[in-house]
Wavefront OBJ file of the C-alpha trace (Angstrom):
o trace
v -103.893 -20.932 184.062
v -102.298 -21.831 180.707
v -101.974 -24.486 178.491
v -99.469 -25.113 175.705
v -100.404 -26.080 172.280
v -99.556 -29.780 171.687
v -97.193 -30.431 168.191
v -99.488 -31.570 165.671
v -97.267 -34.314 164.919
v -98.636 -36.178 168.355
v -101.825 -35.612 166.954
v -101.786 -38.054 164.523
v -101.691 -42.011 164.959
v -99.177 -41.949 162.789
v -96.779 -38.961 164.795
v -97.439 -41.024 167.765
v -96.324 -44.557 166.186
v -93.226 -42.799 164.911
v -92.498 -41.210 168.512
v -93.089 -44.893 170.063
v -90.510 -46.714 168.039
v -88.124 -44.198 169.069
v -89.034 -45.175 173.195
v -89.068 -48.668 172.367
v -85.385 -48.187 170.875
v -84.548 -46.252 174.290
v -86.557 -49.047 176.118
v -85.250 -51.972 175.148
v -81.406 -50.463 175.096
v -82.300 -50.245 179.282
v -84.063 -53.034 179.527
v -81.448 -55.833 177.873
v -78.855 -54.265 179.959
v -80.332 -55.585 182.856
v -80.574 -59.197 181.374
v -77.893 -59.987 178.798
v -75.178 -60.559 181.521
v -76.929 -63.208 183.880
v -76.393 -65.966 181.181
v -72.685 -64.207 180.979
v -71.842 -63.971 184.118
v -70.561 -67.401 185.308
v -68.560 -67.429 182.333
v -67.602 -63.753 182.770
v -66.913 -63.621 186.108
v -65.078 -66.976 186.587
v -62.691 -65.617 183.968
v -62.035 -62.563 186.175
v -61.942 -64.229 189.377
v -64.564 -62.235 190.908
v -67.435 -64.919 191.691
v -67.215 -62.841 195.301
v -67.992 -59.960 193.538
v -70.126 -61.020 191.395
v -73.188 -59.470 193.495
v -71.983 -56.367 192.117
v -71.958 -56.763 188.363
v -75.935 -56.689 188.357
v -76.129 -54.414 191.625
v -73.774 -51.738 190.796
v -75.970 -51.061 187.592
v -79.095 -51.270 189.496
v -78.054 -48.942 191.770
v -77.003 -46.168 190.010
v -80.038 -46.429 187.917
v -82.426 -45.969 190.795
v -79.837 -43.162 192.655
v -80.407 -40.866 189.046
v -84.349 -42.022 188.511
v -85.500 -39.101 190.416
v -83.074 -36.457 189.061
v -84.283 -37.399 185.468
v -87.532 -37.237 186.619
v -87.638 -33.968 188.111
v -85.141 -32.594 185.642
v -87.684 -33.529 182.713
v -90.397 -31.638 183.789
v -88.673 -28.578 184.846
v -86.540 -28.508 181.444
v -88.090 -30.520 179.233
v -87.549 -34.557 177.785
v -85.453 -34.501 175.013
v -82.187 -32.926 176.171
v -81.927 -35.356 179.519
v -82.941 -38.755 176.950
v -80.243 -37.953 174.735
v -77.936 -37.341 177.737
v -78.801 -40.571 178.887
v -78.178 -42.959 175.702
v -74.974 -41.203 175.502
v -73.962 -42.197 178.971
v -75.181 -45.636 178.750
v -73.267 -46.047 175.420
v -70.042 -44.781 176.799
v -70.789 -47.507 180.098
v -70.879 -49.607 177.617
v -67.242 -49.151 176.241
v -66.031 -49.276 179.268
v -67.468 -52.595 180.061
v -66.471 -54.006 176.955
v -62.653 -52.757 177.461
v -62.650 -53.846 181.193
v -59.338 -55.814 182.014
v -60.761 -57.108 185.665
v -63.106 -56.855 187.886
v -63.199 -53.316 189.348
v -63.225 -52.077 185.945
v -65.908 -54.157 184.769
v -68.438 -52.556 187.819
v -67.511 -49.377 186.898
v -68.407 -49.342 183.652
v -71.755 -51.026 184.967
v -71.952 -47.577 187.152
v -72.099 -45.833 184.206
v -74.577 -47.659 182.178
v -76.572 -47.130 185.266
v -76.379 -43.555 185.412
v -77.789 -43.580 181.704
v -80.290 -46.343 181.939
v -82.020 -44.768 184.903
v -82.983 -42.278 182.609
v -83.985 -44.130 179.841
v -86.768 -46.013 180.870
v -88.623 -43.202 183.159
v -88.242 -40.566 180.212
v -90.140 -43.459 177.955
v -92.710 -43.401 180.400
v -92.894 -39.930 181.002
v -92.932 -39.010 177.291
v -96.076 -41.682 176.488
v -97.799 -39.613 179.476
v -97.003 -36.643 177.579
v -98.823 -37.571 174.816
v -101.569 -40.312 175.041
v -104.196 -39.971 177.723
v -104.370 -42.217 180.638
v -107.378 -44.129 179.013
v -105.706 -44.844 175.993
v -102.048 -45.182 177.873
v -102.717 -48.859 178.677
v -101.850 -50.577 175.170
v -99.013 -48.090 174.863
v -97.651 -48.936 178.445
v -98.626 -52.655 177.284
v -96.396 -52.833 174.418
v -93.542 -51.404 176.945
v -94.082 -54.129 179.547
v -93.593 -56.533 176.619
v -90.046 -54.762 175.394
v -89.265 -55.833 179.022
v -90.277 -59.179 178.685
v -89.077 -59.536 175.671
v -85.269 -58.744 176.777
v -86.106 -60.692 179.974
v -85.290 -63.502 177.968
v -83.889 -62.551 174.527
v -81.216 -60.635 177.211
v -80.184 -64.207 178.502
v -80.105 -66.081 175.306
v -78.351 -63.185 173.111
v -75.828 -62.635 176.069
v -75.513 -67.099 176.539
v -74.769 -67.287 172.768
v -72.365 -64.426 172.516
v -70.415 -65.503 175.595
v -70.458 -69.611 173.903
v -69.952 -68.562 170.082
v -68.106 -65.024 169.978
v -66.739 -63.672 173.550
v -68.689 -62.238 176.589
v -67.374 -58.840 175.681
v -69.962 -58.493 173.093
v -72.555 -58.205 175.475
v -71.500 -55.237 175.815
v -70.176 -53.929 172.618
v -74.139 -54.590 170.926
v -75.146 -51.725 173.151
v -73.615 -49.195 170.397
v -75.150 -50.041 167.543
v -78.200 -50.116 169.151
v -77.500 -46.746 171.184
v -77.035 -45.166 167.771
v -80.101 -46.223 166.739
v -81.899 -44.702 169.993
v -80.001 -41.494 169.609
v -81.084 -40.812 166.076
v -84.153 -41.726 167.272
v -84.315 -39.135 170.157
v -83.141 -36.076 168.161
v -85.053 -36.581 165.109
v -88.183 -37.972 166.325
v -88.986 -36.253 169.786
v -90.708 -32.969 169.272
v -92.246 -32.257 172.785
v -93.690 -29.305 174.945
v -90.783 -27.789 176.830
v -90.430 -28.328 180.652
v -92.074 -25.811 182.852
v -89.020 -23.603 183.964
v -86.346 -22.220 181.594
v -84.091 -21.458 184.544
v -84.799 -24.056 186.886
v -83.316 -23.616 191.141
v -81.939 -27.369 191.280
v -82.451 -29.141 194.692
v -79.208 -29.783 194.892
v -79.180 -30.497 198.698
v -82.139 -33.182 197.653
v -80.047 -35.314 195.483
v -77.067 -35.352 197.352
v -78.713 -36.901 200.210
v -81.257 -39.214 198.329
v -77.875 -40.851 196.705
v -75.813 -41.091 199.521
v -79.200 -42.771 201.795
v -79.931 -45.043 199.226
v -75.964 -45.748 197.810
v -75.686 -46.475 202.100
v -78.617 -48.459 201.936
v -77.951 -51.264 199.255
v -73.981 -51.279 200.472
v -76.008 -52.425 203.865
v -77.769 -55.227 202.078
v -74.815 -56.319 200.423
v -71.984 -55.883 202.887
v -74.174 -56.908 205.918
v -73.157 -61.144 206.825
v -70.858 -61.434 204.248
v -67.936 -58.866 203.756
v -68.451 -57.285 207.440
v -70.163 -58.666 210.559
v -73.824 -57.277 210.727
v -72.348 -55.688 214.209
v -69.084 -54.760 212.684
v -68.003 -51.032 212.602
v -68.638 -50.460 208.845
v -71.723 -51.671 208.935
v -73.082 -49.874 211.910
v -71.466 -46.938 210.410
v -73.349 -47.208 207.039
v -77.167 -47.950 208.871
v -76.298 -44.670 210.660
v -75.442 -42.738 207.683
v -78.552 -44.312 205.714
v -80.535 -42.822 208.491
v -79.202 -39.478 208.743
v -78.683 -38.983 205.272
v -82.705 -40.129 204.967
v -83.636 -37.762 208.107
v -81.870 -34.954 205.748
v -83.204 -35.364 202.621
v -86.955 -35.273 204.575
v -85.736 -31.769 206.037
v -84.172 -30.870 202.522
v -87.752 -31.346 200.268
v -89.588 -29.925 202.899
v -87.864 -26.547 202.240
v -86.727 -26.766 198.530
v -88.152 -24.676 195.878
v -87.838 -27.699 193.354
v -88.290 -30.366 195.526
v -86.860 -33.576 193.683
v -89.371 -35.907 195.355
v -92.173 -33.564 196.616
v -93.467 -35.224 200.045
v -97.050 -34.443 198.951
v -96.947 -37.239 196.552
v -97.006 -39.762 199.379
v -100.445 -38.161 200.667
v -102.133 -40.001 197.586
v -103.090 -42.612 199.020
v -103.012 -44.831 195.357
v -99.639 -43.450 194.704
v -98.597 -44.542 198.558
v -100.208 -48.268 197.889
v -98.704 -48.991 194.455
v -95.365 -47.913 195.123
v -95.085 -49.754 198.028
v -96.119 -52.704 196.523
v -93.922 -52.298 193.305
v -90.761 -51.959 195.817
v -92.077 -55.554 197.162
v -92.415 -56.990 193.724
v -89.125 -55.627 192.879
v -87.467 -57.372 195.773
v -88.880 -60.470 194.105
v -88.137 -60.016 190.734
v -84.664 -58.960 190.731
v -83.500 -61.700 193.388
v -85.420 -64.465 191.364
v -84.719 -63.496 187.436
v -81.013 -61.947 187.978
v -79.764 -65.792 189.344
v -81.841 -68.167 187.986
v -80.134 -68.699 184.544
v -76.518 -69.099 186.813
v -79.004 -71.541 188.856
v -79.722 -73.447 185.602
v -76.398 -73.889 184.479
v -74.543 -74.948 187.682
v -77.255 -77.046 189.203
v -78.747 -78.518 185.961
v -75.782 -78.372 183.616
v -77.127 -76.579 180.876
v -75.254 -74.303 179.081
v -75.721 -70.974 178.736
v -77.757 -71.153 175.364
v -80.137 -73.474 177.037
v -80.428 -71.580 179.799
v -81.318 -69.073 178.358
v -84.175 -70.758 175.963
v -85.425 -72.100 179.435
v -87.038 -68.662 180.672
v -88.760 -68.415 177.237
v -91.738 -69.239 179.238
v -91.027 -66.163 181.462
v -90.977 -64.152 178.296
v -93.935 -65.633 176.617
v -96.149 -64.962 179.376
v -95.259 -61.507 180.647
v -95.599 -60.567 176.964
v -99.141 -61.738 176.557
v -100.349 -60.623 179.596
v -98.651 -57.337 179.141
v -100.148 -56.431 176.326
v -103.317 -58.530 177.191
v -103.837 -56.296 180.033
v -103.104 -52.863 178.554
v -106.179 -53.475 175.689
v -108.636 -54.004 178.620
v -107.237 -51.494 180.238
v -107.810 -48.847 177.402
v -110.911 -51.205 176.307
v -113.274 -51.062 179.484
v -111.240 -48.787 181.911
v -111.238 -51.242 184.983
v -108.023 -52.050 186.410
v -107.895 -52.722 190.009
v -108.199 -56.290 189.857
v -104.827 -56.355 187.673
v -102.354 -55.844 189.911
v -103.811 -58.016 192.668
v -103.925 -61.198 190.528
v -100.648 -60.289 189.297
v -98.916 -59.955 192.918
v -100.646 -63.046 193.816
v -99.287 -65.099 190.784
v -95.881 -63.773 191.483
v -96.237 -65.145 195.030
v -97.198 -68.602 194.176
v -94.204 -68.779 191.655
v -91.969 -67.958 194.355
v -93.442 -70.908 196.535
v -93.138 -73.221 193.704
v -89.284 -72.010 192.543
v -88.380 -72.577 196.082
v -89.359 -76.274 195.911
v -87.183 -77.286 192.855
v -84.343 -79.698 193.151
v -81.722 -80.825 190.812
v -83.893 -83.732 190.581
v -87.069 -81.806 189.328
v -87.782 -82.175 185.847
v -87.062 -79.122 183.557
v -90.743 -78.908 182.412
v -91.583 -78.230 185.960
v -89.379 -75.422 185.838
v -90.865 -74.075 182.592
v -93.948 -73.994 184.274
v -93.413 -72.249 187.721
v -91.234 -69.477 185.139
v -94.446 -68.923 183.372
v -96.764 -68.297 186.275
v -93.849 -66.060 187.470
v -93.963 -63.907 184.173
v -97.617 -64.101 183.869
v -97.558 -62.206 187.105
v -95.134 -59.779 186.462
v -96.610 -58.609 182.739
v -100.299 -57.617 184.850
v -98.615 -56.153 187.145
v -95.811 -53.636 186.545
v -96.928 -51.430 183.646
v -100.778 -51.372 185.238
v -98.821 -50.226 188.766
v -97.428 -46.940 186.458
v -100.190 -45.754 185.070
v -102.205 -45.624 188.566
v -99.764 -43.529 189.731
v -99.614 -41.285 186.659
v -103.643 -40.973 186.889
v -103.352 -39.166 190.093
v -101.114 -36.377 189.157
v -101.560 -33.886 186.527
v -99.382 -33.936 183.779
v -96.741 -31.167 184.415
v -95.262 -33.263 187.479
v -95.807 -36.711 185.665
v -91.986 -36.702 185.049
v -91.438 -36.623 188.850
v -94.019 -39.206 190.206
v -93.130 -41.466 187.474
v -89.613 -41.082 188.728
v -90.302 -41.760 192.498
v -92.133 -44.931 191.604
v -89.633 -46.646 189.714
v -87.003 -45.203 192.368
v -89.087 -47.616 195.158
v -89.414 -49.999 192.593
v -85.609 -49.998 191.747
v -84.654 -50.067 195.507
v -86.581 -52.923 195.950
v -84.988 -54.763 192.813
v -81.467 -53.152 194.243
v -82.128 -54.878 197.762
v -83.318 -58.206 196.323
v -80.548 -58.272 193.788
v -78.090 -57.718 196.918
v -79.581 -59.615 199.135
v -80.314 -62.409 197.660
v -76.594 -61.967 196.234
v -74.942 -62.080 199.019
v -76.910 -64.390 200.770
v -76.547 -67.062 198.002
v -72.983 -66.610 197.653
v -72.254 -66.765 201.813
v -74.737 -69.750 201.783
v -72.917 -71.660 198.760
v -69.196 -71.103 200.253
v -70.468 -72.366 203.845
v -72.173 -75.326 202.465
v -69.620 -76.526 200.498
v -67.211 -76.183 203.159
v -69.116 -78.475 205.678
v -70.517 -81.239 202.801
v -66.945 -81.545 201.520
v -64.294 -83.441 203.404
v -62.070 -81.300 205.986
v -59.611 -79.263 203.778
v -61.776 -80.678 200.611
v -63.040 -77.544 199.240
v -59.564 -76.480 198.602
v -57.950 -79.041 196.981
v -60.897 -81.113 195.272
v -62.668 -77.814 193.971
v -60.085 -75.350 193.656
v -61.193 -71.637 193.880
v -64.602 -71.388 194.795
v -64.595 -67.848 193.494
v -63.543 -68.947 190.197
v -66.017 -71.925 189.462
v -67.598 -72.068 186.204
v -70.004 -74.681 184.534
v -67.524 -76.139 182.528
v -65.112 -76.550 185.453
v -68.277 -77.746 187.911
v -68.616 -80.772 184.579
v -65.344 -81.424 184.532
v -65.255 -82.659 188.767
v -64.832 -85.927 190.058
v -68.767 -87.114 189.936
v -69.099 -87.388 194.077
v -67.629 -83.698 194.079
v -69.874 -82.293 191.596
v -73.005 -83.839 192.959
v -71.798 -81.533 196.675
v -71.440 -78.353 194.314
v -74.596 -79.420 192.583
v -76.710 -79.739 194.898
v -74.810 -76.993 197.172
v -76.155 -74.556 194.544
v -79.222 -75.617 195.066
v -79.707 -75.363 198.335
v -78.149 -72.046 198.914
v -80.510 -70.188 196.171
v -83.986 -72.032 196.558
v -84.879 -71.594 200.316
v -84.393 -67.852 199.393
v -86.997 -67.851 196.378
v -89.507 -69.192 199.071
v -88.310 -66.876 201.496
v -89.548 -64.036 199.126
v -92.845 -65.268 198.608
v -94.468 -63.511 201.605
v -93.011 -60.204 200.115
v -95.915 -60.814 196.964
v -98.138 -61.846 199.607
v -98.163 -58.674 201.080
v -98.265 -56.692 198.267
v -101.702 -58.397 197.666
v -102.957 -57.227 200.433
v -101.833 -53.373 200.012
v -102.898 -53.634 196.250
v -106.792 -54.801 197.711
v -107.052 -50.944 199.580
v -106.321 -49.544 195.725
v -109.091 -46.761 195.089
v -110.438 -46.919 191.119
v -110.329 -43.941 190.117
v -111.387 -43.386 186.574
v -108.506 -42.727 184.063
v -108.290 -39.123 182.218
v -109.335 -38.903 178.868
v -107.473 -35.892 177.639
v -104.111 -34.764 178.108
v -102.719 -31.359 179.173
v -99.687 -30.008 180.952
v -100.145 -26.988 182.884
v -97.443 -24.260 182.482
v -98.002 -23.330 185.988
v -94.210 -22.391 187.457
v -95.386 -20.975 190.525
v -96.856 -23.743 191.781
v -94.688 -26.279 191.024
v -91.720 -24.138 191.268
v -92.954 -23.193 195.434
v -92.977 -26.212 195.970
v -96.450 -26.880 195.926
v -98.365 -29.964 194.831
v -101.768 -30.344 193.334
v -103.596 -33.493 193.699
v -106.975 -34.391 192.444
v -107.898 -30.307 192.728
v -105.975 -29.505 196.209
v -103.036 -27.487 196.602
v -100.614 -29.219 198.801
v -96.797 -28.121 200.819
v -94.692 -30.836 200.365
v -93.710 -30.245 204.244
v -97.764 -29.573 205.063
l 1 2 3 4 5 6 7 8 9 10 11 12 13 14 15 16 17 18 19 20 21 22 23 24 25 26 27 28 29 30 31 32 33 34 35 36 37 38 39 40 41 42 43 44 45 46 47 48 49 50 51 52 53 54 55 56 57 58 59 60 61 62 63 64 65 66 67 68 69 70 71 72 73 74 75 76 77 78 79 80 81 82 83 84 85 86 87 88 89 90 91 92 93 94 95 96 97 98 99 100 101 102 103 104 105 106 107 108 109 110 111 112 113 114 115 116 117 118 119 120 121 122 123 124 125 126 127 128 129 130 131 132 133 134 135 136 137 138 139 140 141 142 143 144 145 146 147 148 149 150 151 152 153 154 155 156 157 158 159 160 161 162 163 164 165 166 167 168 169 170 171 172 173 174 175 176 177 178 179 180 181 182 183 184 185 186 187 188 189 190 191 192 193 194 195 196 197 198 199 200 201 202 203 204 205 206 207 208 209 210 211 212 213 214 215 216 217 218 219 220 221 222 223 224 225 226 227 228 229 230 231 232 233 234 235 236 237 238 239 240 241 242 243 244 245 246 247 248 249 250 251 252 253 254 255 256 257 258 259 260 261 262 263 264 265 266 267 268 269 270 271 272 273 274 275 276 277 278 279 280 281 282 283 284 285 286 287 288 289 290 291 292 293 294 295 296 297 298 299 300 301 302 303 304 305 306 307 308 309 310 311 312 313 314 315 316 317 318 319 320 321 322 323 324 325 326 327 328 329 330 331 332 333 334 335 336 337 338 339 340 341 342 343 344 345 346 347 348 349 350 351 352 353 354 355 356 357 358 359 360 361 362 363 364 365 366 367 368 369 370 371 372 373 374 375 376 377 378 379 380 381 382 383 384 385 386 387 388 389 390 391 392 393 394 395 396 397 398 399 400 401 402 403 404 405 406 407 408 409 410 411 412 413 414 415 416 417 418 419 420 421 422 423 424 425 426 427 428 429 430 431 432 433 434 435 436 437 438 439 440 441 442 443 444 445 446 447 448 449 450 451 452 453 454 455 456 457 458 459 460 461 462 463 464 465 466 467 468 469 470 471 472 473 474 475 476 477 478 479 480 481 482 483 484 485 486 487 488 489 490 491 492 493 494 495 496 497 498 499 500 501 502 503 504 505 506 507 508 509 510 511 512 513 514 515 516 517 518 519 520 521 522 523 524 525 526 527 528 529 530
């Protein structure tokens, strides 16, 4: 067995500060994609005419993010990190033009598509790259500071994008992505100086891919179709559970037999790997249904514009970014982590419970509040969920279990942000309809597809207190719905084993292992298929 020699530049604090910046660049380009539009998108989408479709502004992204997760992941280890992050800001960037340009509403998703396929790769290369280089015991401040570029755009996202949309044009939420994308790119070629992957001439699992993207691209067109486009017994939808099935039945008998197996089944043997990506695919159904509508919430139901709204999760972002980087300094301080997650998950749950109380009669403060608990919970929770799984592999296949738990992750932030999507905008149209008088929604509201705050201010004050309060009731019964989600996670995170974090780093050149598709986990050699 063989080791390479690490760069001496990641063996200073300083070549490792310099390296960060660069992630955080990469990091925060992903991470404000995924926020900047939700104080947009009323605005944005109204102008369009595509409130039907507006599910599919924050799910199309989503999406293709979690269908190229994997293939970065994989990809990095076999061939190295640098060449697949640059590949990625580049495609995000170019998303990004597209988005900007878009005259309507099919155009506008597809640049989103594109961003995705970039952003995927972003933020698991930034984790992969930190694993690369700073030891498990010392990873938690480092993964810390990364939870906190995520909170940080969690909210920053909503205000930059609510004060572009008021004071410049909504297009700009997409047109900041360049200069920023420069930035990252100069970043990545100058600044990352890693070990190479561990094959030169890699056999791609090309049958793998195929059939993890078309199971999970069948999947969240399920969630989002399912009750609302199509019947849940209609044709297309029956059609598309069968193909998510067969297409997941394949890509099981595909890794079983691949000599690069993109997921390699013998991760989900580990049993801390098994628990904590489970429960991240729960949290993500929470977080993404809660955070992606609640600025649109605050702005039709409250009447706050988009500014305000987005100063309003500033709690949110407060609080995930203290206890993000709270919890990664105990974590590299004492080494304990288990109890973490658990209190995170369980915070998470009870600001679900509370969210789904609000009224348009609760005071704002109230809201501030129930925010805060939420982002207190997520900031213990996510980065800590990460670095558990990368202290049960060894480094030369961190790329690829990195990659598979944000890919759960994602598809549970894909699901909720479709779900609760759809749901919400079936629920809103329907109770409009039967609170308004017969033939009222039509001619006293207009378009429902095209309402936006200003036009929702602008109604007769008896027909804006039906839309008013029709908002709220068709979003908050689903934020309590989600709370069991959390609730179970609690209970999976509880059966977590402690295992003590690594100390050192190395990666293994070992190609015939990894390249037979073999596994090794915590000093056994495992099939993927065994």
């Amino acid at each position: 067995m063989t080791t390479t020699t690490r760069p001496r530049s990641h063996e200073s604090r300083k070549g490792i500060i310099l390296l960060f910046i660069g992630l955080v660049l990469a990091m925060l380009l992903a991470s404000l994609s995924q926020t900047v539009l939700s104080a947009a998108m009323p605005t944005m989408v109204g102008e369009l005419g595509g409130v039907d479709q507006m599910l599919w502004v924050m799910t199309a992204y989503i999406l293709a993010s979690t269908i190229m997760m994997p293939i970065y992941g994989k990809m990095s280890d076999l061939i190295g990190r640098k060449g697949p992050m640059i590949f990625a800001i580049v495609t995000f960037m170019a998303g990004s033009v597209v988005g900007a340009l878009a005259p309507d509403m099919t155009v506008l998703i597809a640049g989103r598509i594109v961003q995705g396929l970039g952003g995927g790769g972003l933020i698991i290369l930034s984790q992969a790259i930190i694993a690369d280089v700073v030891p498990a015991r010392q990873r938690g401040k480092y993964m810390g500071i990364i939870g906190a570029v995520f909170a940080v755009s969690s909210v920053a996202g909503p205000l930059l994008g609510g004060w572009l949309t008021e004071e410049v044009d909504w297009r700009w939420t997409f047109w900041m992505n360049i200069p920023l994308g420069i930035l990252a790119l100069v970043a990545a070629i100058t600044l990352l100086h890693l070990p190479k992957g561990t094959n030169s001439k890699p056999k791609i699992d090309v049958l793998g891919m195929m059939t993890l993207a078309g199971a999970t691209a069948s999947l969240i067109l399920v969630a989002s179709w399912g009750g609302n486009d199509y019947e849940w017994t209609s044709p297309v939808i029956l059609s598309l559970i069968a193909a998510t099935v067969v297409l997941a039945v394949l890509f099981v008998f595909a890794e079983r037999r691949a000599a690069e197996p993109i997921m390699p089944l013998a991760m989900f043997r580990e049993r801390n790997f098994a628990l904590a990506t489970t429960a991240g695919l729960l949290i993500g159904v929470a977080m993404f249904g809660a955070i992606g509508y609640l600025p649109t919430y605050l702005q039709m139901t409250f009447g706050e514009d988009a500014t305000t709204a987005g100063i309003l999760m500033v709690p949110m972002m407060g609080m995930m970014l203290v206890t993000s980087l709270v919890s990664g300094w105990l974590v590299s301080r004492y080494g304990r982590y288990k109890w973490m997650p658990i209190v995170g998950a369980s915070l998470v749950a009870l600001a679900l419970v509370l969210l789904g109380m609000m009224t348009p009669e609760t005071p704002l403060w109230r809201f501030c509040i129930d925010v805060g608990l939420l982002g207190m919970g997520l900031g213990i929770n996510m980065q800590i969920l990460v670095l558990i799984v990368q202290n049960s592999f060894p480094n030369r296949v961190v790329g690829t279990a990195t990659a598979a738990n944000n890919f759960f992750r994602q598809i549970g932030a894909s699901l909720g942000s479709a779900v609760i999507g759809s749901l919400f905008a079936l629920r809103l149209v329907n109770i409009i309809d039967e609170r308004l008088p017969a033939g009222g929604a039509e001619t006293q509201v207009g378009d429902i597809a095209s309402l936006t705050p200003h036009s929702v201010l602008e109604l007769p004050a008896s027909v804006r207190d039906i839309v008013v309060h029709g908002y709220n009731d068709a979003l908050t019964p689903l934020l309590l719905g989600m709370a069991p989600l959390a609730v179970i996670a609690v209970v999976l995170l509880c059966f977590i084993k402690e295992v003590p974090l690594k100390t050192t780093v190395e990666r293994d050149i070992v190609p015939d292992i990894v390249s037979e598709g073999h596994l090794e986990l915590n000093g056994r050699t495992q099939h993927p298929g065994s």
